[in-house]
Steps between C-alpha positions, in 0.01 A plus 500: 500500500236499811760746707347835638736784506431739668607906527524660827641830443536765189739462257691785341676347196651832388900346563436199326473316111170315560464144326083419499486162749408226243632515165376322145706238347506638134660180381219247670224732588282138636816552790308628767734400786688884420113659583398606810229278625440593914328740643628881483312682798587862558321531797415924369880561482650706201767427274616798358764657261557190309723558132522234222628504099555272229606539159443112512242245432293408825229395605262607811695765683318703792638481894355158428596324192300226420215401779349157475410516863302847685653867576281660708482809751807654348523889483783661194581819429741679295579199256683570151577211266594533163533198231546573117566152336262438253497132648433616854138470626289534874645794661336613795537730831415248713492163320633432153330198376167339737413150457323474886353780723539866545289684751538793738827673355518877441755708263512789638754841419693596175514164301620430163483163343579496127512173260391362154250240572252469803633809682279541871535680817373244709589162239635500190330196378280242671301216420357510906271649718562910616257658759532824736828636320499906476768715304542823545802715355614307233607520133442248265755490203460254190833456253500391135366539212264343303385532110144393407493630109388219334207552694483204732508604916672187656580434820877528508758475784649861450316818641241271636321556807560787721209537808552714883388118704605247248663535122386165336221276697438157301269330723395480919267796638569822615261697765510836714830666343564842519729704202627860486799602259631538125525234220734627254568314164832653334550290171304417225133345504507341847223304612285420787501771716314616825407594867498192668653294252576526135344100434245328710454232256382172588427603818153394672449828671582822573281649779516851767824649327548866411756717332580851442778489230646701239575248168748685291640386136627703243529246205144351488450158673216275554289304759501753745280600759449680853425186644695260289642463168335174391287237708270233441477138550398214187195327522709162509583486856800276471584626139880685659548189732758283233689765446453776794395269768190706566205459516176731551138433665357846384375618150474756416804618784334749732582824559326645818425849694862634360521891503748640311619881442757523193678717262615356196773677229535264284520652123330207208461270765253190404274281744488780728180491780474683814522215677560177299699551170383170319486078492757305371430306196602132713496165314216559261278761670546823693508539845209653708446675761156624715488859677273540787490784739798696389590824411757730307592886502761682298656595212618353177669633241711434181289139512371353106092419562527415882205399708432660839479139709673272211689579169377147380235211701465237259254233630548710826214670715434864708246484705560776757762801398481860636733678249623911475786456236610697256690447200721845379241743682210399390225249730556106386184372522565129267566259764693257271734613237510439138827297466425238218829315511550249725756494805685166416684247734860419411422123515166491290755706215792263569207209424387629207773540332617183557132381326561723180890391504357149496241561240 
């Protein structure tokens, strides 16, 4: 903690087993003392040709682990990390799990980063603040399999969250972010998938970012978009802040001049919009979002009902959306999609079940 480190040359990792530099405790996760907490500048160096695999649970794995403190100024390129516990979660290129800052860091060459839950190139998962992060080259691969037949989409920790900048965003800001690569879904009904990231939720704002992607999932899915999977904030600021220790200033979230090119294969896919899939029904209410000043261009195909800006915007508002999608050939011209069932948190399920256990 408060220590700058600093990297004065390239790295070529290509001869050695790389551990990410700060680590979660899995048996006291409030143990922050195994996090890093300093100062990570890069100073435009690369770190290249770095390998990692677990069959194991973890969490936050990326050349940094777990960042409490700022990475910035940090070039990687050809990073490949693999983890297929169910259990595991925040796998990233670059960082694996953000809790502080991440700003000027490029992935760059033939990446491949490949997990079950909150799955990025630049961060896995973060609850903090991204801005002027760019991917190029890099493939996106979500695990696991989900199964959604009794007709309830919950959020779930398996095949969750796969996006090119960040998988699975719960809170902080993100602003000029640049995205080019393939999100590829293998299993069963994943969900929350997209360009930049596959969630944005809770998240006060989302502004200058564009993508060209290609979203690809042969067994349906849901919340996906070219842009995001799922995003929005609650119009109780502090409603997350118990139990998430966030907290938002912004409602609805805002999504601003974001220009997105995608192709998305994604056969009986739900919540599907060009460039927001849908809200997330949080704690009594869903999520919403506000467009202004963006725009989307593409194709979608395979897709159940989508909407050329959102599959579903609840409570949410587009003001400004230039849009030239289409959906299996033909021009797209609904800007929100026709999805009636909601996109469900885990935790608002877990509570109500509880209530009608109780009852």
């Amino acid at each position: 903690a408060g220590q700058t480190i600093v990297l004065t040359d390239d790295i070529d990792c290509s001869e050695l087993v790389w551990q990410p530099i700060g680590t979660m405790d899995l048996n006291d996760m409030s143990n922050y003392s195994c996090m890093f907490q300093g100062t990570f500048d890069g100073q435009g160096h690369t770190i290249s040709n770095v390998t990692f695999s677990s069959d194991t649970p973890v969490c936050g794995v990326g050349i940094i682990g777990m960042n409490l403190g700022e990475v910035k100024n940090l070039n990687a390129e050809n990073v490949r990390i693999k983890c297929t516990d169910t259990y595991s979660m925040a796998i990233g290129g670059i960082v694996g799990y953000n809790m502080g800052l991440i700003h000027d860091c490029v992935l760059d060459g033939e990446n491949e980063i490949a997990g079950v839950n909150a799955t990025g190139g630049i961060a896995g998962g973060s609850t903090g603040t991204v801005y002027n992060c760019s991917v190029d080259g890099t493939t996106i691969r979500v695990l696991g399999d989900n199964d959604f037949s009794d007709g309830r989409i919950i959020q779930c920790d398996v095949a969750e969250c796969g996006g090119l900048i960040i998988g699975g965003s719960f809170g902080g800001t993100m602003d000029n972010c640049t995205a080019r690569g393939t999100v590829i879904a293998e299993g069963n009904e994943p969900v929350g998938l997209g360009g930049i990231a596959g969630c944005l939720e809770m998240m006060d704002s989302v502004t200058n970012c564009s993508a060209d992607v290609e979203i690809k999932s042969e067994k349906g899915g849901h919340a996906i978009g070219g842009l995001c999977g799922y995003s929005g904030t609650h119009s109780i600021g502090d409603v997350a802040a118990a139990t998430e220790g966030i907290t938002t200033s912004e409602y609805p979230g805002i999504i601003d001049n974001c220009r997105v090119t995608v192709k998305m294969d994604i056969p009986g896919a739900t919540h599907v919009g060009g460039l927001i899939g849908t809200g997330l029904y949080y704690y009594g209410e869903e999520t919403a979002f506000k467009i202004t000043d963006c725009s989307v261009s593409g194709e979608i195909n395979g897709a159940v009902t989508p909407g050329a800006v959102a599959g579903r915007a609840e409570n949410s508002l587009i003001e400004s959306c230039e849009t030239e999608i289409s959906l299996d050939g033909e021009p797209l011209t609904d800007k929100v999609g026709q999805t009636t069932t909601m996109y469900e948190s885990g935790d608002q399920f877990e509570e109500e079940a509880e209530t009608e256990e109780a009852a």
